[in-house]
C-alpha positions in Angstrom: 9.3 1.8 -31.1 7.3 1.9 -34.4 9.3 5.0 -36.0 12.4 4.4 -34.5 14.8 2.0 -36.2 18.5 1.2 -35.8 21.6 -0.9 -36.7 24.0 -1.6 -34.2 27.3 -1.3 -36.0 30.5 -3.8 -36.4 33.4 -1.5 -35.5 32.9 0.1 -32.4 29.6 -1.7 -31.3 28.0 1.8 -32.1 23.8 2.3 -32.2 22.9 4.5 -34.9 19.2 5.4 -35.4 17.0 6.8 -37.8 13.6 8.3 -36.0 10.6 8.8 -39.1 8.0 10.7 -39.0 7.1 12.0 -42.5 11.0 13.0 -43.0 13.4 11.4 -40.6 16.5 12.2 -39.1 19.7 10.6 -37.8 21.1 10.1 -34.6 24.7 9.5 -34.9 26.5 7.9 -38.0 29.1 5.2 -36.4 32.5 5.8 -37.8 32.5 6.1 -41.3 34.2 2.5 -42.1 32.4 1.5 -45.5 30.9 -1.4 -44.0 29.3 0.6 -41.6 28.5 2.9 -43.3 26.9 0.7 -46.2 24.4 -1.0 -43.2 23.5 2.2 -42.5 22.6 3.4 -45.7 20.6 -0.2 -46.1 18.7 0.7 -43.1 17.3 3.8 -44.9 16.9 2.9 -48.1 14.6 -0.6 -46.8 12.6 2.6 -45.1 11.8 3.9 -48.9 15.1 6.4 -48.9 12.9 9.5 -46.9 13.5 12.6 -47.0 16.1 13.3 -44.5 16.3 16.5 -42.4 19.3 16.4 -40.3 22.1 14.3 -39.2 22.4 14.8 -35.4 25.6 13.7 -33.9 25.6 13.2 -29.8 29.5 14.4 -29.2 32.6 14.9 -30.8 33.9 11.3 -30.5 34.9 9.5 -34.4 33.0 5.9 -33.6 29.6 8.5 -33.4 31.0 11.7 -36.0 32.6 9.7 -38.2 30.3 8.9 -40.9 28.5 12.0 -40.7 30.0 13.1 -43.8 29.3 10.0 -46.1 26.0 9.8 -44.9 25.0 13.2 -45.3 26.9 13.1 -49.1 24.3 10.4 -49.7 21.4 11.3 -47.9 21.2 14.9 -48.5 20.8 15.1 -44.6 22.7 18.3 -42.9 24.8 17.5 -39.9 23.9 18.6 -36.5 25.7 19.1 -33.6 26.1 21.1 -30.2 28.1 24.6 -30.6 30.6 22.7 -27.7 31.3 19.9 -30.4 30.9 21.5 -34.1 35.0 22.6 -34.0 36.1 19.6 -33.0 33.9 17.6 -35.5 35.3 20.1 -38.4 38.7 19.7 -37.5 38.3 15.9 -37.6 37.2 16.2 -41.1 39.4 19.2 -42.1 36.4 21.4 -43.1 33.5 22.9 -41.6 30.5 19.8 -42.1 28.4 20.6 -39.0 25.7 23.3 -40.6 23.5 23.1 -38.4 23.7 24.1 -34.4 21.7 22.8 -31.7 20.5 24.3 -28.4 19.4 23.0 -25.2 15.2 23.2 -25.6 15.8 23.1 -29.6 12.7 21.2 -31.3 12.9 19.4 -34.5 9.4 18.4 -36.2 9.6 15.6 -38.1 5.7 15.6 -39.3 4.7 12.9 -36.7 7.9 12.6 -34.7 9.1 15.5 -32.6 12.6 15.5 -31.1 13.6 17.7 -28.2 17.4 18.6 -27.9 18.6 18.6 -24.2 22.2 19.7 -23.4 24.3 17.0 -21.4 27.7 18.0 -20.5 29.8 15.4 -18.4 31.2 12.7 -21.1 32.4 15.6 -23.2 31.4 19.0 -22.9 28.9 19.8 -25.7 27.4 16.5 -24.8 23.4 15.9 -26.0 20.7 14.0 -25.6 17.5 13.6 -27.8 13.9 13.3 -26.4 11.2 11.9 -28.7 8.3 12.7 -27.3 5.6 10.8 -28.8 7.1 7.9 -27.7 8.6 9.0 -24.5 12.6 7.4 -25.8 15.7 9.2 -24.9 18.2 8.6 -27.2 21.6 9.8 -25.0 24.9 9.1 -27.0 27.5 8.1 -24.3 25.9 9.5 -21.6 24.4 7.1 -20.7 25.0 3.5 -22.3 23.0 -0.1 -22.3 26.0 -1.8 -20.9 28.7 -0.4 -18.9 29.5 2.6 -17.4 30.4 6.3 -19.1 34.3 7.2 -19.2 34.5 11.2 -18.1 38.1 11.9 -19.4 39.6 15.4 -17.8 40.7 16.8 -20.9 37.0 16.5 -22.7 34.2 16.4 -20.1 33.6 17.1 -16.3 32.6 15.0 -14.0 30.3 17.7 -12.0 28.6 18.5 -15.3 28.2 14.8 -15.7 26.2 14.5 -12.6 23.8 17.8 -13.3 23.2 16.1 -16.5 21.6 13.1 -14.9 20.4 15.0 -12.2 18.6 17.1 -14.9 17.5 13.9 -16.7 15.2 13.0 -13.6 12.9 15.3 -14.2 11.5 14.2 -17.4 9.4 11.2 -18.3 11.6 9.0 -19.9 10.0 5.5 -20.9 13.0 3.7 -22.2 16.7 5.0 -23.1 17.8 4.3 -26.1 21.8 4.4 -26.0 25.3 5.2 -28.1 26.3 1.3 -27.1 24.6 -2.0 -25.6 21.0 -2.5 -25.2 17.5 -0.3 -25.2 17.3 0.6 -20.9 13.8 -0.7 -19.9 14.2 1.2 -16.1 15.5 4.3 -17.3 14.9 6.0 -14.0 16.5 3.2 -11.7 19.5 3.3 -14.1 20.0 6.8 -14.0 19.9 6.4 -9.8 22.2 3.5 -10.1 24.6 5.6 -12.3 24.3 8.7 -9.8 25.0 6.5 -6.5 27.9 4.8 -8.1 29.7 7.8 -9.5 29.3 9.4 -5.9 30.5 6.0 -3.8 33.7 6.0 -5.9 34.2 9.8 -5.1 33.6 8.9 -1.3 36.2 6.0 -2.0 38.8 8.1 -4.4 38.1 10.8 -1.0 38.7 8.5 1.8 42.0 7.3 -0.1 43.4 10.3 -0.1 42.6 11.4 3.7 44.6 7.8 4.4 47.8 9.1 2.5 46.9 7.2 -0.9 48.4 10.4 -2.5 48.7 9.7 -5.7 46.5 8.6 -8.9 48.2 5.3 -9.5 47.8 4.7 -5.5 44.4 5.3 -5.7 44.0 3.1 -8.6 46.3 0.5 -7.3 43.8 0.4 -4.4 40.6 -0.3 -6.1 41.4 -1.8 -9.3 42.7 -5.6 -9.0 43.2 -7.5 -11.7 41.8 -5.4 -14.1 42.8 -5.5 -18.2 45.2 -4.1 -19.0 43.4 -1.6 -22.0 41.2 -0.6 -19.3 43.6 0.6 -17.5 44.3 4.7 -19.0 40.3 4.7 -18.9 40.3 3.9 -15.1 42.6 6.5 -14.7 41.0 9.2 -16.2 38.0 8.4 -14.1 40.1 8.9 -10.9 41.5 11.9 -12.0 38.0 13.0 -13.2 36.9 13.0 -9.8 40.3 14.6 -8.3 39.5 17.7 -10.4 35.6 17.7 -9.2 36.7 17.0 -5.6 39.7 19.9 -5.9 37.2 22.6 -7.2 34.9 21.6 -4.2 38.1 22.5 -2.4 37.8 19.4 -0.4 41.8 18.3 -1.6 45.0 20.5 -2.5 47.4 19.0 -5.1 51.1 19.8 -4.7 53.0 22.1 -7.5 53.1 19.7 -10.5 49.5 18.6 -9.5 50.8 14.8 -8.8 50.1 14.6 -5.1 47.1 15.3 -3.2 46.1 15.8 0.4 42.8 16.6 2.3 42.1 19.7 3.3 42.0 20.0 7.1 
């Protein structure tokens, strides 16, 4: 990737790249820790400092909003985001910061690097991805990540969503994915499949569970987690509830009053 470059960050593990053409832009700005924040700015400034047009920020989330602010203060770069995510990004900070708002189809010309903006809902709901097109890189936040598997959490994204948004993904010619954490994806297309079958088997499983009388969530988890960290544990959770709420709206399952117990629809 010749006019891509990036640092891979020490607090979060977070990717953060700069795409050039003759001006450049940001994708995502880790969490605005100085150190981070100073590797960053080393990044651009070994570049020759460019001109930089905008600060685009994936989703909502403070390991990839964080730093938008510093960055932009010393860049000059305006921040970017979805119209889903600028609120919650301006009440992190306690201002408005995002200046700019993106739309699904949006272009941004970078004079010799031209970035697409493609709405993905699912791991929260104003959710996007970047397409370069030149070189054929999707650059995709936490939608889809190098080396683990996306946490949908009820109160910020949607499952369904999640899975139109790779759905969507498959029809475009993607030649590597370049992610929020873990390494560049050299099969994007088998990864995306991978993602899709195993986000459906665990709604087949989370499904059968409940036809069995595994009525709750912490049955359901208690069922197909063993062993697992403890940290881990809220995050597994939320993915079980995740697809509770998909499988509910699909009316396949009922939940009783307080929404705690859930049964099959006969």
């Amino acid at each position: 990737m010749p006019v891509v470059h990036y640092v891979t960050l020490n607090s979060n593990g977070n990717n953060v790249y700069l795409v050039l053409g003759k001006r450049a832009a940001f994708i995502d700005s880790g969490d605005g820790t100085d150190g981070d924040t100073d590797k960053i700015v080393s990044l651009w400034r070994s570049l020759g400092s460019p001109h930089v047009d905008l600060i685009i920020l994936t989703h909502r989330h403070y390991d990839h909003s964080g730093g938008a602010a510093k960055l932009a203060n010393i860049t000059g770069g305006r921040i970017a985001s979805s119209f889903d995510e600028k609120s919650y990004i301006d009440q992190f900070y306690g201002s408005e910061v995002v200046h700019h708002v993106l739309e699904h189809g949006d272009l941004i010309d970078l004079d010799g690097a031209l970035l697409e903006i493609l709405l993905t809902p699912g791991h929260t709901l104003g959710s996007i991805s970047i397409m370069y097109y030149e070189e054929k890189v999707l650059f995709t936040g936490d939608t889809i990540l190098g080396d683990s598997n996306t946490t949908i959490m009820c109160d910020q994204g949607d499952m369904e969503l999640y899975l139109n948004s790779l759905r969507n993904l498959q029809s475009y010619e993607i030649r590597l994915i370049a992610p929020g954490h873990g390494p560049v994806v050299r099969r994007p297309m088998v990864e995306i499949d991978r993602i899709i079958e195993h986000r459906l088997n665990r709604e087949r499983q989370i499904f059968e569970l409940i036809s069995t009388q595994k009525n709750t969530i912490d049955e359901i988890f208690n069922s197909i987690y063993i062993n697992l960290e403890t940290e881990l544990a809220h995050l597994a959770r939320e993915q079980i509830r995740s697809h509770v709420v998909k499988l509910q709206r699909e009316g396949r399952i009922t939940s009783s009053t307080d929404g705690n117990i859930f049964h099959k629809v006969m």
